[in-house]
Backbone as a ProteinNet text record, in pm:
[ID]
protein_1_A
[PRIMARY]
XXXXXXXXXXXXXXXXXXXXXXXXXXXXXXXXXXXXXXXXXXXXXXXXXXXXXXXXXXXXXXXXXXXXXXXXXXXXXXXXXXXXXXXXXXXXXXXXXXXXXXXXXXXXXXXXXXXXXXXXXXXXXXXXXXXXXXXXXXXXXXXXXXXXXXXXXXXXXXXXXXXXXXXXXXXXXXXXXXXXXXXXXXXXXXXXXXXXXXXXXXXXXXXXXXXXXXXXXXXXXXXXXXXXXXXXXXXXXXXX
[TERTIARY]
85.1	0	88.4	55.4	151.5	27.9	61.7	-88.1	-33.1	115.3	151.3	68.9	74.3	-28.2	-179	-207.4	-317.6	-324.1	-241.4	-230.8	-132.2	-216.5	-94.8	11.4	117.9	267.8	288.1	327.4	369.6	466.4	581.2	679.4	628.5	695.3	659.5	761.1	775.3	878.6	815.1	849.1	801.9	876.8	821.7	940.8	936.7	889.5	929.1	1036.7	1047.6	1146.4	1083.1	1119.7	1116.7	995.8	920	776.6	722.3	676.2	612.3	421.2	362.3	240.5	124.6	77.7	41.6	-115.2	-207.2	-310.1	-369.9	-511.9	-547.9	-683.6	-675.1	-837.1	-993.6	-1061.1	-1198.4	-1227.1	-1352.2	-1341.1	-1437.9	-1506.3	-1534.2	-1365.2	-1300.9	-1135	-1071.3	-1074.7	-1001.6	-1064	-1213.4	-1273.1	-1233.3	-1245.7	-1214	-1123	-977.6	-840.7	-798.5	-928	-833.9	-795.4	-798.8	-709.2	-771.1	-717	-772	-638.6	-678.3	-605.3	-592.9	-687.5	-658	-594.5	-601.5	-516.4	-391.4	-392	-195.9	-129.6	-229.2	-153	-116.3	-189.5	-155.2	-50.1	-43.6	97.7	172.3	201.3	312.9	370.3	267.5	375	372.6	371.1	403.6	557.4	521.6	687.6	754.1	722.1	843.5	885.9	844.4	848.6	946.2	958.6	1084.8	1221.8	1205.7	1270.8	1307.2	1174.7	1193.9	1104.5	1027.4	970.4	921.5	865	857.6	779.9	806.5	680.4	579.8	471.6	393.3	367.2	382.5	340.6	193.9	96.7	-22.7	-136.2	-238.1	-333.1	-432.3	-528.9	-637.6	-780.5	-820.5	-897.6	-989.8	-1058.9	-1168.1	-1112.3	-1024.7	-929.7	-850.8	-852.5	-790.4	-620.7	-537.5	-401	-317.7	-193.8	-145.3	25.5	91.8	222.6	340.1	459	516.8	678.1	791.2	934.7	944.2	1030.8	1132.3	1194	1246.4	1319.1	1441.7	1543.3	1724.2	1711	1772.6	1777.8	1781.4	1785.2	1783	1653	1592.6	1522	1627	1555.6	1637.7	1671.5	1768.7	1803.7	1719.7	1709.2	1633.2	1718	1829.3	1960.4	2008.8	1942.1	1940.3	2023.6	1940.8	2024.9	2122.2	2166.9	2316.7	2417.9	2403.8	2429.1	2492	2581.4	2574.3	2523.1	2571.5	2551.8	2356.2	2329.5	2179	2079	2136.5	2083.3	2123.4	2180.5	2176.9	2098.3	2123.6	2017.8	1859.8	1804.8	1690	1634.4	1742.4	1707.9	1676	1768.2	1793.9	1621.8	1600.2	1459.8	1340	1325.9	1272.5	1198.6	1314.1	1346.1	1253.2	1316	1280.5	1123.8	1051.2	917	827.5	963.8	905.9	842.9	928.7	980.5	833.5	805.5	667.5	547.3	523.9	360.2	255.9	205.6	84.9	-71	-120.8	-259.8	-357.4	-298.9	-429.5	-453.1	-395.6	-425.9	-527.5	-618.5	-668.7	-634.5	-651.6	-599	-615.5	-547.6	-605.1	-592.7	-713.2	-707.5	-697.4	-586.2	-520.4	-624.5	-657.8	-765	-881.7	-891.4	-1071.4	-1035.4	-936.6	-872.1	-839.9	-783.4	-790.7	-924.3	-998.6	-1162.1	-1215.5	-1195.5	-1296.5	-1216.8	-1076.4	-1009.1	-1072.5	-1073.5	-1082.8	-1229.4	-1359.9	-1476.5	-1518.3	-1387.6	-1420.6	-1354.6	-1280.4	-1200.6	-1313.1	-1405.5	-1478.1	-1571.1	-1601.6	-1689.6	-1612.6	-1525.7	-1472.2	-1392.2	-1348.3	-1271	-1288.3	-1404	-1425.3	-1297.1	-1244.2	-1158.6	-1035.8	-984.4	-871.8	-901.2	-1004.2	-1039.7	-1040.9	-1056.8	-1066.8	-978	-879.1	-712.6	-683.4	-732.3	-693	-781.5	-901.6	-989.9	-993.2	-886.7	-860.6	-785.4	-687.6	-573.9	-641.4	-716	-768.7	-867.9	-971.7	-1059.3	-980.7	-854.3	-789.8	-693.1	-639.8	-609.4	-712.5	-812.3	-901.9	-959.5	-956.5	-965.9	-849.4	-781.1	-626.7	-623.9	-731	-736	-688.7	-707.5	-668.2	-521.7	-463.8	-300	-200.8	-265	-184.9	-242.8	-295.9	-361.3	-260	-319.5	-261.6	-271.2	-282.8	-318.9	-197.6	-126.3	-14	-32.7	58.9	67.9	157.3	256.8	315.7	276.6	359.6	367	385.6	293.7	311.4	282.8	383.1	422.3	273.5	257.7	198.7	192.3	310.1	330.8	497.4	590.4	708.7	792.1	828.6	910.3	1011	1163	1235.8	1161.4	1073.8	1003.7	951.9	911.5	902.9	992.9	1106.5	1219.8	1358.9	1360.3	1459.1	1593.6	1656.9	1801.4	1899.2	1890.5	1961.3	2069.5	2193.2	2292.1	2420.7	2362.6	2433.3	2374.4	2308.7	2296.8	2157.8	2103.9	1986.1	1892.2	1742.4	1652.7	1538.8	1442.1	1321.7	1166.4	1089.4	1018	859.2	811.6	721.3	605.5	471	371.2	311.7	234.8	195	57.1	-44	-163.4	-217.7	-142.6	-121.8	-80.9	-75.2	-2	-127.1	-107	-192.7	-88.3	-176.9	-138.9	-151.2	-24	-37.5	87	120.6	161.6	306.6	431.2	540.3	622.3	568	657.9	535.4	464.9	366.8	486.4	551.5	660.1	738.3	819.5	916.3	855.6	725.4	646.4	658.3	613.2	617.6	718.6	844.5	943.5	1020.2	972.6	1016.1	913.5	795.2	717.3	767.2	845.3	927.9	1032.4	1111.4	1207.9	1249.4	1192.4	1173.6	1324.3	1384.3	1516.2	1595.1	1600.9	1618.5	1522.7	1374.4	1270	1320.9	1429.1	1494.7	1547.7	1660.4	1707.6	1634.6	1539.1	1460.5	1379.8	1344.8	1251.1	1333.5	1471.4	1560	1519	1478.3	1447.8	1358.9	1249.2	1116.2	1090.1	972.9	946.8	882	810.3	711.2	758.3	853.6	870.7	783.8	674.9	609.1	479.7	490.9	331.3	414.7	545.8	588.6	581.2	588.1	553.1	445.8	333.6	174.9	175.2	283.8	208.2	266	372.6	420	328.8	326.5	204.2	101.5	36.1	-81.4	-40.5	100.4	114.3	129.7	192.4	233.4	81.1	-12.3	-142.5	-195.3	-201.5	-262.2	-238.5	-71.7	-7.9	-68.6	-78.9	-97.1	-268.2	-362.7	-499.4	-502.2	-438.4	-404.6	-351.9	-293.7	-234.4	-292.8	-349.1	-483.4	-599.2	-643.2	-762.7	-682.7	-608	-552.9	-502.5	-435.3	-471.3	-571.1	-710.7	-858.3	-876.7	-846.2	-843.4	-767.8	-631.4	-610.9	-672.5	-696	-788	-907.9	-985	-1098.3	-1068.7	-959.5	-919.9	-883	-801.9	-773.2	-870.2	-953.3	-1104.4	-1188.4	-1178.8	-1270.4	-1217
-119.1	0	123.8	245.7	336.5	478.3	516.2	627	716.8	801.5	915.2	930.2	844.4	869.2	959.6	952.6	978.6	1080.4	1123.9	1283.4	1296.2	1504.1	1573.8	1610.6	1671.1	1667.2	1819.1	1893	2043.2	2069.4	2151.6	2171.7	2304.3	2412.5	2479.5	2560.2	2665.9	2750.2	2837	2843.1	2899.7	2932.7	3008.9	2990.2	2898.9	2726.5	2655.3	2574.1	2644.2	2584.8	2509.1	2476.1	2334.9	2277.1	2265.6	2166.3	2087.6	1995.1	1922.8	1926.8	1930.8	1976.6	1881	1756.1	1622.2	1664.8	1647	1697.5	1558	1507.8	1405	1380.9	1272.3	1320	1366.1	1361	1334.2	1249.6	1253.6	1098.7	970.3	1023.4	920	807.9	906.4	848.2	816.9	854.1	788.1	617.5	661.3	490.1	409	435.9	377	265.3	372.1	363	255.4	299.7	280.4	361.9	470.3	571.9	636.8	636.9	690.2	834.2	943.1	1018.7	1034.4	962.3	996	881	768.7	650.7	645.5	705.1	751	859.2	927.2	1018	968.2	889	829.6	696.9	636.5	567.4	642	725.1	813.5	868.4	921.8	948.1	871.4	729.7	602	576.9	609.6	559.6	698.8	843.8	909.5	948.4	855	808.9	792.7	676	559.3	632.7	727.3	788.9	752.8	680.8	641.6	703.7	827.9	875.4	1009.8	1130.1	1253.1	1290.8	1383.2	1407.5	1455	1452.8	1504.6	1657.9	1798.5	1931.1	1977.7	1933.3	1997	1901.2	1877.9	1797.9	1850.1	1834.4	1958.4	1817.8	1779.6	1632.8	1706.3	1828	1884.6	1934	1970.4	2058.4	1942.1	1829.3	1700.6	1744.6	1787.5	1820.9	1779.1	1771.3	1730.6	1828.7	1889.3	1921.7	1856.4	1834.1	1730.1	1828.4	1800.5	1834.6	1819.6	1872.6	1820.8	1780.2	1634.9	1510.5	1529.6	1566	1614	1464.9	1427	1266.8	1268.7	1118	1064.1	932.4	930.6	767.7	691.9	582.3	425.9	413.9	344.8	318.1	190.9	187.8	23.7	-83.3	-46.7	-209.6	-209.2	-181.6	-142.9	-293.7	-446.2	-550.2	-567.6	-480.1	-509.4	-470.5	-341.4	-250.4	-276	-355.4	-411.4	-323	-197.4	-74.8	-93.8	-47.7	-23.6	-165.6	-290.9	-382.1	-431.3	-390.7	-398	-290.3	-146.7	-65.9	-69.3	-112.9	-182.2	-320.3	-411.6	-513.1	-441.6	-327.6	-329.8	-205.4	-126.7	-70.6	-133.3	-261.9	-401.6	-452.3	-473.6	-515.4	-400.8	-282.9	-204.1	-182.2	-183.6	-212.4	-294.8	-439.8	-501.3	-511.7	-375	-398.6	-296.7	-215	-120.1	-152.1	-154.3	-252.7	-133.6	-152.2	-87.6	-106.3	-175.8	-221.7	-147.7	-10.2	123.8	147.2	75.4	101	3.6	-13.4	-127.1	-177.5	-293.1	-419.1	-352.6	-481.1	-466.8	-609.3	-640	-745.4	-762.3	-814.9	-750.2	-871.4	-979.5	-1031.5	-947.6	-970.3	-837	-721.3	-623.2	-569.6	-558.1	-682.3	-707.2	-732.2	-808.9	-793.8	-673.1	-588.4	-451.6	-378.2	-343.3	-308.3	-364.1	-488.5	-542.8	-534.3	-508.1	-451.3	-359	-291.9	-87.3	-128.8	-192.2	-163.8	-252.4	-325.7	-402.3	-295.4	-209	-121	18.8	8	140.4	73.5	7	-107.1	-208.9	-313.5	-450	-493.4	-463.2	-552.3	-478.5	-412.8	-425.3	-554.2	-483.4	-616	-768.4	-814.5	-898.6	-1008.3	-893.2	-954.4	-995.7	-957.4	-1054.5	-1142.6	-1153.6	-1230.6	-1294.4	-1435.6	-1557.2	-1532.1	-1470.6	-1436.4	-1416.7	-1306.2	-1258.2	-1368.9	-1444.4	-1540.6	-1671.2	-1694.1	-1821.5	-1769.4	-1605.8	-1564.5	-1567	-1532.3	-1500.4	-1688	-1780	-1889.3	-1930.8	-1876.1	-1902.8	-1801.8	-1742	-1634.8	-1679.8	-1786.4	-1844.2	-1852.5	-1885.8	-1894.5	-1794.9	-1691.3	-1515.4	-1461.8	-1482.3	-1433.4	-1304.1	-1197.9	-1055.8	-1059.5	-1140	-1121.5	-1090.2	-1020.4	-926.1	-844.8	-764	-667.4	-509.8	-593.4	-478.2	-360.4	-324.3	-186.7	-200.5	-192.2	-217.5	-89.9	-64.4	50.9	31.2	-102.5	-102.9	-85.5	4.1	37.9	47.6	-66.2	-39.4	-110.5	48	-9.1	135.7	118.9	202.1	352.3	387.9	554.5	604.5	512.3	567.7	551.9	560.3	546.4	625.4	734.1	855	829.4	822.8	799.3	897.9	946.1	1083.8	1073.2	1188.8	1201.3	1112.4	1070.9	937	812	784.6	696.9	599	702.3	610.6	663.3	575.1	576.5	577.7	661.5	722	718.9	642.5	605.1	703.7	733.8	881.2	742	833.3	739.8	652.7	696.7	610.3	557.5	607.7	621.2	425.4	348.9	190.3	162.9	194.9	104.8	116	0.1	-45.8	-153.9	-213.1	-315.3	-423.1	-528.3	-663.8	-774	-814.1	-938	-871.9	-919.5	-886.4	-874.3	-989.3	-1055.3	-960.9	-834.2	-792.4	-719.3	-614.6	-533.1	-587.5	-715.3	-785.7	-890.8	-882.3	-931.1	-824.3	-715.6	-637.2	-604.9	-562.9	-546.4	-647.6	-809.9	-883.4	-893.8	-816.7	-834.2	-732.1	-618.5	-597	-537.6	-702	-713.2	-854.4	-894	-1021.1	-1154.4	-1050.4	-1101.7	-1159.9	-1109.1	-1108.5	-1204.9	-1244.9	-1284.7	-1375.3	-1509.8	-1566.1	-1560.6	-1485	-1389.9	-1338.3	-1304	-1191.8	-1258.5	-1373.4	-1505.8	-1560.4	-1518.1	-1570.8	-1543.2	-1372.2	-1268.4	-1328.6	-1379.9	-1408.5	-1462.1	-1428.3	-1499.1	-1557.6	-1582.9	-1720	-1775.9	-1835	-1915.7	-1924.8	-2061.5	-2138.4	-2040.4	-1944	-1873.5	-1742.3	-1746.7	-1632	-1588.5	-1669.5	-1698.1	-1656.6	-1711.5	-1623.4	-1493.1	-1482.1	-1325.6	-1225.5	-1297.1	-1194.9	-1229	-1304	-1306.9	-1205.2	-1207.1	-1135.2	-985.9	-975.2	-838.9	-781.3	-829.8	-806.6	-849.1	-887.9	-877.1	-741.3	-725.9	-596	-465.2	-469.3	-397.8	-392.2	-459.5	-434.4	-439.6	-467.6	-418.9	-255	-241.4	-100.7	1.3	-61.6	52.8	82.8	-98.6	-28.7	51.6	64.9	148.6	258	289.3	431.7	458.6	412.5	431.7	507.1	397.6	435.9	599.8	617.3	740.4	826.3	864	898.1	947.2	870	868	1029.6	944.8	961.3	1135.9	1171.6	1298	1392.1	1344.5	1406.3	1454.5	1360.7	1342.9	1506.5	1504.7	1592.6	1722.2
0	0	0	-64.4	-91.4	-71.1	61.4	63.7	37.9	48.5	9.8	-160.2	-220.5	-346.2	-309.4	-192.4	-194.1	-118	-4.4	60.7	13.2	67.1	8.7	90.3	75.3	129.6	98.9	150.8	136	232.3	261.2	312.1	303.8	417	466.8	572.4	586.2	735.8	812.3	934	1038.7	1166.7	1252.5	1395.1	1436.7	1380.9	1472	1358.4	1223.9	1164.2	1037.7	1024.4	881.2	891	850.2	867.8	727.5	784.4	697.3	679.5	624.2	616	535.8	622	579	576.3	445.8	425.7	380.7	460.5	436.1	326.7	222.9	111.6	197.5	119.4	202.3	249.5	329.2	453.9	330.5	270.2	130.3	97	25.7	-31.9	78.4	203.2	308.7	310.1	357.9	368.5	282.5	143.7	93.1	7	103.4	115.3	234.7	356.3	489.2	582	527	580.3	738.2	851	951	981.7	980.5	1029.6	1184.9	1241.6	1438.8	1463.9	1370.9	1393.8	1326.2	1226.4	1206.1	1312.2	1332.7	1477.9	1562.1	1603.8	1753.6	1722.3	1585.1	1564.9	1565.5	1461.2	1483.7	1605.1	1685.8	1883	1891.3	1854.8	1968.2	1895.9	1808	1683.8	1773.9	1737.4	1798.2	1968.5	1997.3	2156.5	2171	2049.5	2055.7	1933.9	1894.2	1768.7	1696	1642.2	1476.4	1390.4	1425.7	1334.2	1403.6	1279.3	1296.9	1443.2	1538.3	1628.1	1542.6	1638.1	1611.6	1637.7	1572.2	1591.7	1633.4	1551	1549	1471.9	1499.7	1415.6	1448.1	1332.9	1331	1256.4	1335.9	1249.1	1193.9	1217.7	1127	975	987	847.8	801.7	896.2	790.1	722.1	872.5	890.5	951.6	966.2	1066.8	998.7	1126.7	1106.8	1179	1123.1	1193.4	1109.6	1178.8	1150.7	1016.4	942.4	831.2	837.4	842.2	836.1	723.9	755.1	680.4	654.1	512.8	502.8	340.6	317.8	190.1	184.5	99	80.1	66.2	121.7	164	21	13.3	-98.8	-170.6	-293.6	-396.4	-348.2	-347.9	-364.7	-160.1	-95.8	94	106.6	54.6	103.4	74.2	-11.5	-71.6	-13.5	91.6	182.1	293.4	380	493.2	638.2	618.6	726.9	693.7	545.4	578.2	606.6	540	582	764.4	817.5	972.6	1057.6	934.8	1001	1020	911.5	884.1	996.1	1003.9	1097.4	1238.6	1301.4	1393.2	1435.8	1322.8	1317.4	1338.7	1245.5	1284.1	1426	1507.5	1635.9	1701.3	1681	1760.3	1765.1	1618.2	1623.3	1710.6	1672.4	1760.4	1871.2	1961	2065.1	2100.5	2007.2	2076.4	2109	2228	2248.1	2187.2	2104.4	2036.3	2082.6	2185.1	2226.8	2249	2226.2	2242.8	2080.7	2011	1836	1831.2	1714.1	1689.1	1574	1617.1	1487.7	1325.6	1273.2	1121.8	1044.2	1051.1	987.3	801.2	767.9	635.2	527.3	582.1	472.8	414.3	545.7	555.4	456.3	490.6	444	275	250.8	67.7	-10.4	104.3	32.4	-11	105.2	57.6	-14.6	-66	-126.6	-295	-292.7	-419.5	-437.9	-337.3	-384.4	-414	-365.3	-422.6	-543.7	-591.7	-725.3	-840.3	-758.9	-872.9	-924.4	-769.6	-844.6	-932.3	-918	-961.9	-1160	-1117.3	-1234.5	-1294.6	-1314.9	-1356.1	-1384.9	-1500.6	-1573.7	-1513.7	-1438.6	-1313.7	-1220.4	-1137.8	-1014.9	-1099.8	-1189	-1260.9	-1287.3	-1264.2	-1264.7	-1111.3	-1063.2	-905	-846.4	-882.2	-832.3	-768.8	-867.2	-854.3	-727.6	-724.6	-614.7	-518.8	-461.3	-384.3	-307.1	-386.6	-338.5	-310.8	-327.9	-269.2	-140.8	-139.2	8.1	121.2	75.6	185.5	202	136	197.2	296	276.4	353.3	484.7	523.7	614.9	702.5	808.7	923.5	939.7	823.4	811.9	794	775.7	817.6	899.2	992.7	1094.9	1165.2	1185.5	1204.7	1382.4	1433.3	1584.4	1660.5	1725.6	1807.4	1871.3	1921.3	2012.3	2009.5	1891.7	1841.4	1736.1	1727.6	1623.1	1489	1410.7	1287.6	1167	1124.1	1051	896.9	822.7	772	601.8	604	429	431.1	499.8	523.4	384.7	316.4	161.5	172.6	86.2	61.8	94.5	-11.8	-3	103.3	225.6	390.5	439.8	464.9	541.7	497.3	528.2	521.9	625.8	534.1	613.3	586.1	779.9	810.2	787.8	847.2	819	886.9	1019	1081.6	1076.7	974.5	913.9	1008.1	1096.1	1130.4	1063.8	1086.7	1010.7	1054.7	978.2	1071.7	941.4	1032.2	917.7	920.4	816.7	743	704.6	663.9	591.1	711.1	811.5	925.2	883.1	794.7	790.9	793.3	751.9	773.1	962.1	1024.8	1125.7	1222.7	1299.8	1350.2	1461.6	1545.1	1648.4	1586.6	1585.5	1475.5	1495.8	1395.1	1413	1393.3	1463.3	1499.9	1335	1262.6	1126.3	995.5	1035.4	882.9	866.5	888.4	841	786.8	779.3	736.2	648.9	670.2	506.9	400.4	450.8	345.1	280.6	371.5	292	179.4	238.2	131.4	-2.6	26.5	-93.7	-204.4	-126.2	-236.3	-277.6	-243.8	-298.8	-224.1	-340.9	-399.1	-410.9	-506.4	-524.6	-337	-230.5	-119.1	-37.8	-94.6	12.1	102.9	56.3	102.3	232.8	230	334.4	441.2	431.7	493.2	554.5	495.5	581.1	677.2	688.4	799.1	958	918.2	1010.8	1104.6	1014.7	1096.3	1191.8	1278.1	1452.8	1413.4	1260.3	1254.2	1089	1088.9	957.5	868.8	947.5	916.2	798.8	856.5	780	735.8	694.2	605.2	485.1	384.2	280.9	210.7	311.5	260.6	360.5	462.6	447	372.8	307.9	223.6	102.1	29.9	-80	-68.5	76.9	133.4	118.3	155	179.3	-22.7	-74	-240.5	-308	-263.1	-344.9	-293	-110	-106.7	-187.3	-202.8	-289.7	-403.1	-454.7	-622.2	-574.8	-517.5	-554.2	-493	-400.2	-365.4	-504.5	-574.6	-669.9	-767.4	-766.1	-918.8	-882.6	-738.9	-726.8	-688	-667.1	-661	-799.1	-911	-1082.8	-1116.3	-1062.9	-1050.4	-1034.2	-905.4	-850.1	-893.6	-917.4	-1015.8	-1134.7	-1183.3	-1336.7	-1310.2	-1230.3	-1197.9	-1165.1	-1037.7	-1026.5	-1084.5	-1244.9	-1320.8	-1455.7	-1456.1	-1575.2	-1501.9	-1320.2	-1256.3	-1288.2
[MASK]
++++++++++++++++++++++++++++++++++++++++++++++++++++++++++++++++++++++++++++++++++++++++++++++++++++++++++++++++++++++++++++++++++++++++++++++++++++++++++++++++++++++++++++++++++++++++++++++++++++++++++++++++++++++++++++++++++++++++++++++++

């Protein structure tokens, strides 16, 4: 899932300095997305508690805002496993997720989750949704076997383009509007969903072997029904 597609981003100065200026769609395109803005807030201070991600400045849920620092940095790099410094930095970010008890968030159950994703896109797309069908209706028979049930912190959309790497080389992760309280091993699904070439490796990581595999599947289908209804949207925004 990739929501920066879908809010807007503006940079901004002031006396408190550098700001970032996170503007969320309407609550229609949010639902339809997922998107909770009082529930990415309250991930986000739980992430910069622990300093891995922006504080929080100001949130305004009626005006559908939120202001947060300007983050000095670079995006993670595409080739990160190749990296030894950023592939240890990454593990060691990981952990630390791990390590955040999240239980005032609520869950997210990521089956449930790909269903209604792929029923807004049937209605918005036939012959998009069309193309996953098959996929989609043999995950969700498999629901029981990725089961999202945890306690931790789960970032939710964790790929190269959320994760800005400062000038000493740690790393602080942007794009909360996904995280939720969940299963210790969804972040380290996602990241192997993409990048693929590595999944191997990365299945090393895991606290549950046995059911890694499909949740990375799970996580790289949400992906791609996520991108075609945001295409959709797209489309649709630019036609208006």
């Amino acid at each position: 899932m990739r929501g920066s597609r879908i809010n807007r981003l503006s940079v901004l100065k002031d006396s408190r300095g550098m700001l970032v200026r996170r503007e969320w769609p309407s609550v229609a395109v949010s639902q339809a997305f997922g998107i909770s803005p009082e529930r990415e807030v309250a991930a986000q201070q739980l992430a910069a508690a622990q300093g891995v991600a922006p504080p929080v400045i100001d949130f305004d849920a009626a005006q559908r805002f939120m202001l947060m620092p300007f983050i000095e940095g670079s995006m993670l790099e595409s080739d990160w496993m190749l990296r030894h410094e950023r592939r240890a930095a990454v593990r060691e970010l990981l952990d630390r997720l791990r390590g955040i008890s999240s239980v005032s968030l609520p869950p997210l159950d990521l089956v449930r989750r790909l269903g209604e994703l792929q029923r807004h896109l049937v209605f918005a797309s036939p012959q998009r949704a069309a193309r996953w069908a098959k996929d989609v209706d043999e995950m969700i028979a498999q629901a029981e076997s990725v089961s999202g049930i945890g306690g931790v912190l789960v970032h939710g959309d964790l790929n190269p383009a959320n994760v800005i790497v400062r000038a000493d080389g740690s790393l602080c992760l942007i794009d909360w509007e996904y995280a939720h309280c969940g299963h210790a091993d969804e972040d380290l699904a996602g990241l192997a969903a993409g990048c693929s070439a590595h999944a191997t490796e990365l299945a090393s990581w895991s606290l549950q072997p046995e059911g890694f595999e499909r949740r990375t599947r799970l996580r790289a289908l949400l992906d791609a029904v996520w991108l075609d209804l945001a295409a959709v949207s797209d489309s649709e925004a630019s036609e208006g």
